[in-house]
N, C-alpha and C positions, 0 to 999 in steps of 0.2 A: 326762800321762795323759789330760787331757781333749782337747791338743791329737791326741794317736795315737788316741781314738775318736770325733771329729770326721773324722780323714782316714779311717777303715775304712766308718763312715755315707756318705764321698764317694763310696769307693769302690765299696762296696755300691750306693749309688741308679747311678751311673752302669752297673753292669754290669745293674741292673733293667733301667734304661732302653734300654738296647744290648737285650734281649732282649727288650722289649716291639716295638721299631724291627725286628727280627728277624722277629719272629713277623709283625708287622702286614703285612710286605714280604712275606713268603711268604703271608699271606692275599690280600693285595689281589694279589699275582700272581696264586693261584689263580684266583679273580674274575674279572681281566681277563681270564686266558685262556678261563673260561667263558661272559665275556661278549662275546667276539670269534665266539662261534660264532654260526652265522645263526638269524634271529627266527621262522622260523615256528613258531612255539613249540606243541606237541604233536603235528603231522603224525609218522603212525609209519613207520618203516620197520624194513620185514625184511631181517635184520640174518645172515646164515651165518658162522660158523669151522669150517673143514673140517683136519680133523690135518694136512694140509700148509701150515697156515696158520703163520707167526712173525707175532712185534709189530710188525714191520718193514711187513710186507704188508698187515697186520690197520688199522696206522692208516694206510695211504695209501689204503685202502679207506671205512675210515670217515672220511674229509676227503674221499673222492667223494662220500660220501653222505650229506653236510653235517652230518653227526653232529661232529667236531670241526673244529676251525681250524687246529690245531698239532700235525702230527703227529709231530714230536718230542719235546713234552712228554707228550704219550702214552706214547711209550717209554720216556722217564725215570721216570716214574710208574711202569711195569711193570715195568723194571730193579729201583729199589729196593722194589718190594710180594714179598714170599712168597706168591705167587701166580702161577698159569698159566691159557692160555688153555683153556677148555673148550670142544670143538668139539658144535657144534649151532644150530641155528638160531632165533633170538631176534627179540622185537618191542621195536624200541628208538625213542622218541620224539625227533624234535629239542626243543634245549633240553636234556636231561640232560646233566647233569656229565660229562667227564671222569672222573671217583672213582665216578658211579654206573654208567656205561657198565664201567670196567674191576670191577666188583663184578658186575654182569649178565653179562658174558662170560668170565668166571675161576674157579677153582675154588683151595683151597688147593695150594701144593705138595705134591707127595708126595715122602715120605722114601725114598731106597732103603735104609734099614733097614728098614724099616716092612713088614714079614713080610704083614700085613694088605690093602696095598694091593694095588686091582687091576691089570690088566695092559692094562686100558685096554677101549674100543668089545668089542663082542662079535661085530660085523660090518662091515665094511669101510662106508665111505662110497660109492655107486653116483650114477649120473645117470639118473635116467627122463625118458623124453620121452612127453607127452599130445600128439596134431596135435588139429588143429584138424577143428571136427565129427564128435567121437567123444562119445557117450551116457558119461554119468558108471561104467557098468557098464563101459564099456572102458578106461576110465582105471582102474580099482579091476583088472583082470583084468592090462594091463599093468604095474601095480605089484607085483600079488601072483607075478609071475612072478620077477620080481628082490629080490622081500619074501615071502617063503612068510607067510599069516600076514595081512599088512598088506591084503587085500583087502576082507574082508569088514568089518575096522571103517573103511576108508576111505568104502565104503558107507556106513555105519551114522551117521558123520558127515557125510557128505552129504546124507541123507535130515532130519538134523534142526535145521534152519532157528532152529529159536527158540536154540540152543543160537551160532548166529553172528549173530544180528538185530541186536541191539545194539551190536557192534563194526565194522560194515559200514552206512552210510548207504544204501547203494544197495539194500540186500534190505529197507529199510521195505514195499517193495508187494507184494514174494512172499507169498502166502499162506500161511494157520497150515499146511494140509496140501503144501505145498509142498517145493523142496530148494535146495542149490547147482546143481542142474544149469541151465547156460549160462552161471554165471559162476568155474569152475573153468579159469581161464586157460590157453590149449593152451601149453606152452613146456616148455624139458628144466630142470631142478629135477636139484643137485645133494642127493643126501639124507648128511649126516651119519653117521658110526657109531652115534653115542647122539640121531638126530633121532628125533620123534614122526610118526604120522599128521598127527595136528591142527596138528603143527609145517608140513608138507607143505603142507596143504588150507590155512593159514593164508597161505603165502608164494601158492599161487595166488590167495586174494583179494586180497592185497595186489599184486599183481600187475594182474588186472584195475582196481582201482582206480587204480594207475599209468596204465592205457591208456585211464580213462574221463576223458576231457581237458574241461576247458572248453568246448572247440569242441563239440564230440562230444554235451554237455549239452546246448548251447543248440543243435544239429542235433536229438535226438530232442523237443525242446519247440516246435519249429516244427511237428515233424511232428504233435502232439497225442500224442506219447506218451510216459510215464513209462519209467524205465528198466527195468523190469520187461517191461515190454510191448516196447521197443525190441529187448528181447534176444531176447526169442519173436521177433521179424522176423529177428534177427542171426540166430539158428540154425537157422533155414527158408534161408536166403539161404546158409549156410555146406553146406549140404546138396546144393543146388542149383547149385552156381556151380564146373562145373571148370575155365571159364576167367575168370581175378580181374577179369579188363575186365569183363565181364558184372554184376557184383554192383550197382552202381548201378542200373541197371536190372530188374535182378530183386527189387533191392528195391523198388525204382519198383511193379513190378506188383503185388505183396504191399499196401504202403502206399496206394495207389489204390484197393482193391476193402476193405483195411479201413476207408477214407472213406467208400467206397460201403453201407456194411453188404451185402457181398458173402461169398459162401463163398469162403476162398481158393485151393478147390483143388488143396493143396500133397501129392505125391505122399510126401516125408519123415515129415511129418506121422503121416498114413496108417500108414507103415511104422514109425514109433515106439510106436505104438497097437497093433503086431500081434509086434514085435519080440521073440524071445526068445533066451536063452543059447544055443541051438542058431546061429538066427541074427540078430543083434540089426537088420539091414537085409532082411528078405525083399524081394526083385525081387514086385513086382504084378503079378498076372495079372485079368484080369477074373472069370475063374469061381472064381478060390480065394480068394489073399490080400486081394483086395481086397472082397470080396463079405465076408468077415469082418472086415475093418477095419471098416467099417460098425456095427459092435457097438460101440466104443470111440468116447469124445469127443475122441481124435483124430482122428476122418475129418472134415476139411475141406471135404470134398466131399459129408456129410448136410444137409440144409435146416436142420435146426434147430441145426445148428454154426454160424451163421454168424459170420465175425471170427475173431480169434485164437483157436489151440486152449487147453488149461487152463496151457500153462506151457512154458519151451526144451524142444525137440528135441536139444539138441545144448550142443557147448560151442563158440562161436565165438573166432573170434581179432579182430586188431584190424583187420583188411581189412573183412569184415563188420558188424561194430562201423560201422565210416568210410561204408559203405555204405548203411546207414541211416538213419546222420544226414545225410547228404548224397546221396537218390538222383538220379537221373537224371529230366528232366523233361521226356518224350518224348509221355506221354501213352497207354503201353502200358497195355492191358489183359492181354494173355496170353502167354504165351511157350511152344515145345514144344522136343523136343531134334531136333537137323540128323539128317540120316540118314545123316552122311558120316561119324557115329565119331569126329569134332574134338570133342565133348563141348560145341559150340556151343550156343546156341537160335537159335529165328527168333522172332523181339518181334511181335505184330498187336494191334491198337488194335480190334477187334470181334469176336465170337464166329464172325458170316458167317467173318471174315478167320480168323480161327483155326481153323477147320474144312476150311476149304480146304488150309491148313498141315498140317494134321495128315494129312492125306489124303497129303498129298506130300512130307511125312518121314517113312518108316519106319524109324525106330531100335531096332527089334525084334530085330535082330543086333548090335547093340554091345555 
């Protein structure tokens, strides 16, 4: 008797032990695996599952974008969970789990008994494309044309700065009355069935933040300006510039005459100060539009404007962005447009010299 519950005590610890050796192997794997993924531990990235997404797609995606290491064990993990992906767009950090990423991008299965359940998105997932040097009012009119709806509070989250301040380093110097406009990134943005505005407006900052590189930092801190300030030059320069050779240069001029405490006399400028839903670029004429831009502290061209006007013109891309932090070092003071219609300028280094130019390009018909 004592010898048969001595053997059952064997038996029993031993199959503890096999289960304790079990358990610990699938801990310490989970582990490894989480600890195989890369160190920058919190940098976020915007993260999309679009309905044509499987697990298959979904983790060779997230191993591009250092979100995991394994994208097999990804799979295994979603195989055996009662759970699917849920499409929409997510702010996911490097460093999360595995287990927390598939709990962030998943949703319970749904029963097809389940009378209750819905039938999924209520509108198809679309593509919007923003270009580059378009007023936050034309990104919000392009959206609302493929979003009935989504315009006006795309606005309305643009307009209110304090509401992204703190999840964005780079709008520390935007002012309290300020917005996203210049750094709502131009690029085509697939939007989910069930994506948000803010989900939208979020993947554009993170976007711009992708494109504000190192270099690009330590270019606009040579030139004596914050990133705030750099981007009012980016979207003076993205206005101005229809051919992309040019943009060093025409930042060149812009950056020289704000050293100078000079007026920049930037005709976009001008025309954002005067711009409305009719037409958000009026062409300047001396006797109309321009004689009324003079009302607004965007004319560039009044004495007591001088230096940057209050905030982007526009929304630039990453040409102008580049252009900025690294302009040309010619020594131009002025530039006017060619009168040949090539959307060229001609660069002069004094006003004499720029006045003569201007006499002898009329691009009054272009």
């Amino acid at each position: 008797m004592i010898r048969t519950l001595a053997n059952a005590l064997k038996i029993i610890s031993i199959a503890l032990l096999a289960l304790m050796v079990a358990g610990g192997s699938v801990w310490f794997f989970n582990y490894w695996i989480d600890k195989e993924q890369p160190r920058e531990v919190g940098r976020s990235v915007v993260f999309s599952v679009t309905e044509d997404d499987d697990t298959s797609t979904v983790a060779d995606r997230l191993q591009d974008a250092d979100l995991i290491s394994q994208p097999w064990y990804f799979e295994n993990k979603m195989r055996f969970s009662s759970v699917e992906l849920r499409p929409g767009t997510y702010n996911l950090q490097i460093g999360m789990t595995t287990n927390q990423i598939i709990q962030t991008i998943t949703m319970e299965a749904s029963s097809s008994d389940d009378d209750t359940t819905t039938a999924g998105p209520e509108r198809p997932s679309f593509a919007v494309t923003f270009i580059e040097g378009q007023r936050m009012e034309q990104n919000a009119a392009v959206l609302e044309a493929q979003w009935p709806g989504a315009g006006a509070e795309y606005l309305t989250l643009a307009r209110d700065i304090e509401y992204w301040r703190d999840a964005y380093e780079f709008l520390k110097d935007v002012p309290a009355d300020g917005s996203l406009e210049g750094f709502l990134f131009p690029d085509t943005y697939t939007v989910p069935g069930n994506g948000t505005v803010a989900a939208l407006i979020d993947y554009q900052l993170q976007n711009f933040q992708d494109h504000l590189t190192d270099d690009i930092l330590t270019g606009f801190t040579a030139q004596g300006l914050n990133v705030f300030e750099a981007v009012i030059v980016a979207s003076i320069v993205e206005r101005e510039a229809a051919v992309s050779l040019e943009r060093p240069s025409i930042a060149e001029v812009y950056l020289n005459r704000v050293h100078d405490d000079m007026n920049l006399n930037a005709d976009p400028s001008q025309q954002y100060g005067i711009g409305t839903e009719e037409n958000w670029w009026p062409k300047l004429t001396e006797n109309d539009n321009l004689a009324r831009s003079k009302e607004t502290a965007w004319d560039t061209y009044m004495a007591a404007n001088i230096g940057l006007p209050p905030g982007p013109i526009s929304n630039p891309g990453s040409a102008s962005l580049q252009a900025v932090s690294q302009p040309a070092n010619d020594g131009y003071y002025y530039f006017v447009a060619k009168g040949d219609c090539s959307g060229e300028h001609r660069f002069t280094f004094t006003y004499e010299e720029h006045q003569v130019a201007v006499a002898e390009e009329d691009s009054s018909g272009c």
